[in-house]
N, C-alpha and C positions, 0 to 999 in steps of 0.2 A: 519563507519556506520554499525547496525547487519542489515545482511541480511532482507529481505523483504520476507515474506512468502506469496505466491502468493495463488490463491484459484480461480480455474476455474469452474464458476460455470454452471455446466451441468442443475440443474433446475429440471422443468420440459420438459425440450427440447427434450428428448427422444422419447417424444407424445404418450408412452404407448408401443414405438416399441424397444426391445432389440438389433437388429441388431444397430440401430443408435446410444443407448445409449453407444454401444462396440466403435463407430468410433467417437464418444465425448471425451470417454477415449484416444483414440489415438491421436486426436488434440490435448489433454491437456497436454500430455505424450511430446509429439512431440514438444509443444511449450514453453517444460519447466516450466510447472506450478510444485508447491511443491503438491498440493491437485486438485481433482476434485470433485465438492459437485454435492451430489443429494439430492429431498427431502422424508420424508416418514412418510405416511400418511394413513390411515384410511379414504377414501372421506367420510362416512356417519357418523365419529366420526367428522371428520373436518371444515363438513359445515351442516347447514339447508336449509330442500328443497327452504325457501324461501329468503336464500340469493341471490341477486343480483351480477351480477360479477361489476367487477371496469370496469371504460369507457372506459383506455387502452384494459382489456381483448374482450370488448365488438368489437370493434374495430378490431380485429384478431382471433376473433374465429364465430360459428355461433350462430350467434343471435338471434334462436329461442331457442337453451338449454340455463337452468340454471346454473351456479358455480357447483350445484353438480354433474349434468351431468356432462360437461367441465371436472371436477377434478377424477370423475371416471374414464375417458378415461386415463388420466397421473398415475393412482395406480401404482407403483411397488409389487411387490409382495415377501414374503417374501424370496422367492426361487431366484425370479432376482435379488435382493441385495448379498443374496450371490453368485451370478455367476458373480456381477460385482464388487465384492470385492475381490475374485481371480482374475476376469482381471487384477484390479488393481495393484494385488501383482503381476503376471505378467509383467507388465507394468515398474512397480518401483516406482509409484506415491500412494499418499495416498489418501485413501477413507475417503472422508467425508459425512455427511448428515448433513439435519434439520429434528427434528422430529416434528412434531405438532398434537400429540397425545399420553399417558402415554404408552400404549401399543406401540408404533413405538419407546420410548425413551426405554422400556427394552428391546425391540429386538438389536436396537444399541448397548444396554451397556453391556448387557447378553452375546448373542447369537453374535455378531459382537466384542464384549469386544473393543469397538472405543475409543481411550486413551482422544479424545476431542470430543466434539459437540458443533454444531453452533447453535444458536439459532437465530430465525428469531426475525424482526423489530416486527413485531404483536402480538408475542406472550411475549413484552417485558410486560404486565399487567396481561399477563396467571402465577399467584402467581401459584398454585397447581404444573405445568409442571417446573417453575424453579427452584420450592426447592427442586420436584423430581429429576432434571437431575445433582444439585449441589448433592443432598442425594447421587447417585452413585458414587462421589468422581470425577468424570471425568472431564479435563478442559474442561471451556467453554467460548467461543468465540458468543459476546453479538451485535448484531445489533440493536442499537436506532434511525430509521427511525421513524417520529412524534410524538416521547417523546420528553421530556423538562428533565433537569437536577434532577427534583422534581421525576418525573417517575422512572428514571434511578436511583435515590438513594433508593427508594421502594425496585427495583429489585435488589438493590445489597444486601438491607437488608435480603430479603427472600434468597438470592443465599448463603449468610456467614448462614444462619441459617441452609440450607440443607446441609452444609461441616458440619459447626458442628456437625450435625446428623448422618452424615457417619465418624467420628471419623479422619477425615484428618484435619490435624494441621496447624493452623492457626498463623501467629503473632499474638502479645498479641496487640490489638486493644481498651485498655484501654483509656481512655482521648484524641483519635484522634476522626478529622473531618471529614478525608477523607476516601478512600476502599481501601489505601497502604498494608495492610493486606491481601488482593484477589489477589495482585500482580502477582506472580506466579500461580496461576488459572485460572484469567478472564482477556479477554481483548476487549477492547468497540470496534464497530465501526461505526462511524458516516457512517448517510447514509442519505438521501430525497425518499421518498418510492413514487414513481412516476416514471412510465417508458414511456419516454425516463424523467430523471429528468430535469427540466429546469437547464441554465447555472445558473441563478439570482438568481435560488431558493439551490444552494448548497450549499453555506455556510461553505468553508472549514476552516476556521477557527474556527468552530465550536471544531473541533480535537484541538487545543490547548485547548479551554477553558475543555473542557472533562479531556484531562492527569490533567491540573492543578486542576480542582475540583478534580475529583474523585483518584490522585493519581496511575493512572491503566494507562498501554502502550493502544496507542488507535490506529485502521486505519481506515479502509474507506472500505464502500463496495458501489460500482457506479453503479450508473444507467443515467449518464448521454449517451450522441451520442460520441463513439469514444473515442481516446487515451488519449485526452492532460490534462483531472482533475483529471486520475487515476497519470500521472506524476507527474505532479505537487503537488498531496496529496505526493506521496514520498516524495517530496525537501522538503516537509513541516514535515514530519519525520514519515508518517503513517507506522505502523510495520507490518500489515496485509492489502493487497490489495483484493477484493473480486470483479471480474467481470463477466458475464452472458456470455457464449461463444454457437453460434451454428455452423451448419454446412452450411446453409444457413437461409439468414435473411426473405428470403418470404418463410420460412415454414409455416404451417396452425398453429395457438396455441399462447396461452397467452403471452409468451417472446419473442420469436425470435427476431422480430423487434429491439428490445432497446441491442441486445447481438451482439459478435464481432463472425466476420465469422473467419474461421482459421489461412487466411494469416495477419489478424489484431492480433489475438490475442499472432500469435507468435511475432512480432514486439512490441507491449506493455509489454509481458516480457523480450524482448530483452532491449527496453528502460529503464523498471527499473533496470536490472542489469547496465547498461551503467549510471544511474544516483547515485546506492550504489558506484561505482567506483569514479565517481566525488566530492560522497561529502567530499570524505578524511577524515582528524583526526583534520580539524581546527586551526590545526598550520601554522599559516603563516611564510612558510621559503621556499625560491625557492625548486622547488623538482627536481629530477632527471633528469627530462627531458628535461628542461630548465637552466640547469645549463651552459652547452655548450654553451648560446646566449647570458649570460652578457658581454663575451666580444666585441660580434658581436654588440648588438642593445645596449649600451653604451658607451660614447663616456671620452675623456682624454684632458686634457690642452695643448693645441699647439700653437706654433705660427704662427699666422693669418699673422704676418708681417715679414720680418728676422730684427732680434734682435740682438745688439750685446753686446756682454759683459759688464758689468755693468751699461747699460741703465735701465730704471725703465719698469716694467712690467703696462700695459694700460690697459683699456677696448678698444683700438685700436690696440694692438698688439699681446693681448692676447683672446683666444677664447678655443673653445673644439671641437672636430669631434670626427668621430668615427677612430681607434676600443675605445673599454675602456680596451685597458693594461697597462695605464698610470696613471699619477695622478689624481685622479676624480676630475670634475668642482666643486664638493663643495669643493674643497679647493681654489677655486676663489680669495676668498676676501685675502687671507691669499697674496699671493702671489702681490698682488695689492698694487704699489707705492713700491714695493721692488727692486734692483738691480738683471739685470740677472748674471747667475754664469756663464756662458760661449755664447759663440756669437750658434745663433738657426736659421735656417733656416726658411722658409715656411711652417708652415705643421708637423715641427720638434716636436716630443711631448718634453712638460717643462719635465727637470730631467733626460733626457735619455742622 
């Protein structure tokens, strides 16, 4: 199984404070993630004053500010991105973001030169942003939180048009259906854009029908409570896992609540490497480490009765126990209504 590229996502979790966003980098670092994402943003390119925040946000943050408000407190700035892009190199972990705004995607791809970017569930309809951020040549990693397949094919059409435009070489995508072509560039991931997401409402099989449509490696980014649908989207073969990690879950701010505090979140990359280990190569043939117990927990033809020479072999006289360093019981029948070849004890295995 290829490895599973983990993606800890920092958020907005920072709350606008650098000190914390440095000790997000360290849990992430710390718990084995391959990346730690943040996001960036423009608040007054990003929203209108009179958007509304979402119920979850409303819920965790204060209830008298707007979304723009709310989102101005979490700005990075373009100074903190680079002070936590050297942590990161520091660290040994890679910097990722979202950008959700043209100016936040050249700062990334310019001034950051970030070899991927992630593109957010919302912004899977913002045409203008995805054929920019395909136009800089840079892979990207696609979240389709409340897109339909119809959506997601839109987005892939403007994504192959912005490679084309940046002169990075594509397969010849002549007489295909699917985005086998983006292969090497894009990779989808199923998501439920609801924090914490319901169990009922994830839909992990969603990820098969996505690799099968669209021909593109796909994983998952959760927002459900806890470990067990980031695992189990592994067994199911998600190649990217993306989860919300903080420091603590009663922080003041829009995520915390639905994100894994530290000691969780090193345990769920603990878990998926323990589950790439498990699923092996598919071949079914005893492996190494059980090879020592065929003879212990399989058992060999003996006699259940003492037998003597040329008596006929019974289902009364004849039986199997263990160990199995004898004849194996499927050769049972063979041996049944036959003459013994020599007088067998109790217990004696047949042939020895």
């Amino acid at each position: 199984m290829t490895a599973v590229f983990f993606i800890a996502e920092a958020g907005v979790n920072h709350n606008g404070d650098m000190d914390l966003a440095h000790r997000l980098i360290d849990v992430a670092a710390d718990a084995g993630a391959n990346a730690v994402k943040f996001q960036s943003f423009r608040a007054d390119a990003l929203v209108s004053p009179s958007a509304e925040k979402a119920a979850y946000q409303k819920r965790s943050t204060d209830q008298s500010e707007s979304q723009l408000e709310m989102i101005r407190k979490l700005e990075l700035s373009e100074q903190d991105h680079l002070t936590l892009f050297d942590y990161c190199q520091i660290k040994q972990i890679q910097f990722l973001s979202t950008p959700f705004d043209l100016p936040s995607l050249e700062f990334l791809t310019s001034r950051l030169q970030l070899p991927t970017i992630k593109m957010a569930s919302g912004e899977i309809t913002n045409g203008p942003l995805l054929y920019a951020t395909a136009a800089t040549g840079a892979d990207i990693i696609l979240s389709t939180g409340m897109s339909t397949l119809v959506e997601i094919a839109s987005a892939l059409e403007v994504i192959t048009d912005g490679y084309l435009a940046s002169d990075v070489a594509l397969e010849d995508r002549q007489g295909r259906s699917s985005f086998g072509h983006l292969k090497n560039r894009v990779t989808l991931l199923h998501c439920t854009t609801e924090y914490p997401a319901p169990f009922v409402d994830t839909n992990l099989n969603a990820m098969k029908t996505m690799t099968n449509h669209f021909d593109l490696p796909t994983g998952f980014s959760d927002h459900t409570a806890g470990l067990s649908i980031c695992l189990a989207a592994v067994a199911l073969g998600a190649c990217v896992i993306e989860k919300h990690m903080t420091l603590d879950c009663s922080l003041p701010g829009p995520d915390h609540a639905a994100s894994l505090e530290p000691g969780q979140l090193k345990q769920l990359v603990s878990g998926i490497r323990n589950i790439e280990l498990a699923m092996g190569d598919g071949e079914k043939v005893p492996r190494a480490s059980e090879l020592k117990n065929i003879a212990i927990a399989r058992k060999s033809l003996v006699a259940i009765q003492p037998i003597n020479k040329g008596e006929l072999f019974t289902a009364k006289n004849l039986g199997s126990k263990r160990p199995g360093t004898g004849i194996s019981p499927m050769e049972y029948w063979k041996f049944l209504n036959q003459p013994a070849d020599k007088d067998y004890a109790i217990n004696e295995a047949i042939g020895k």
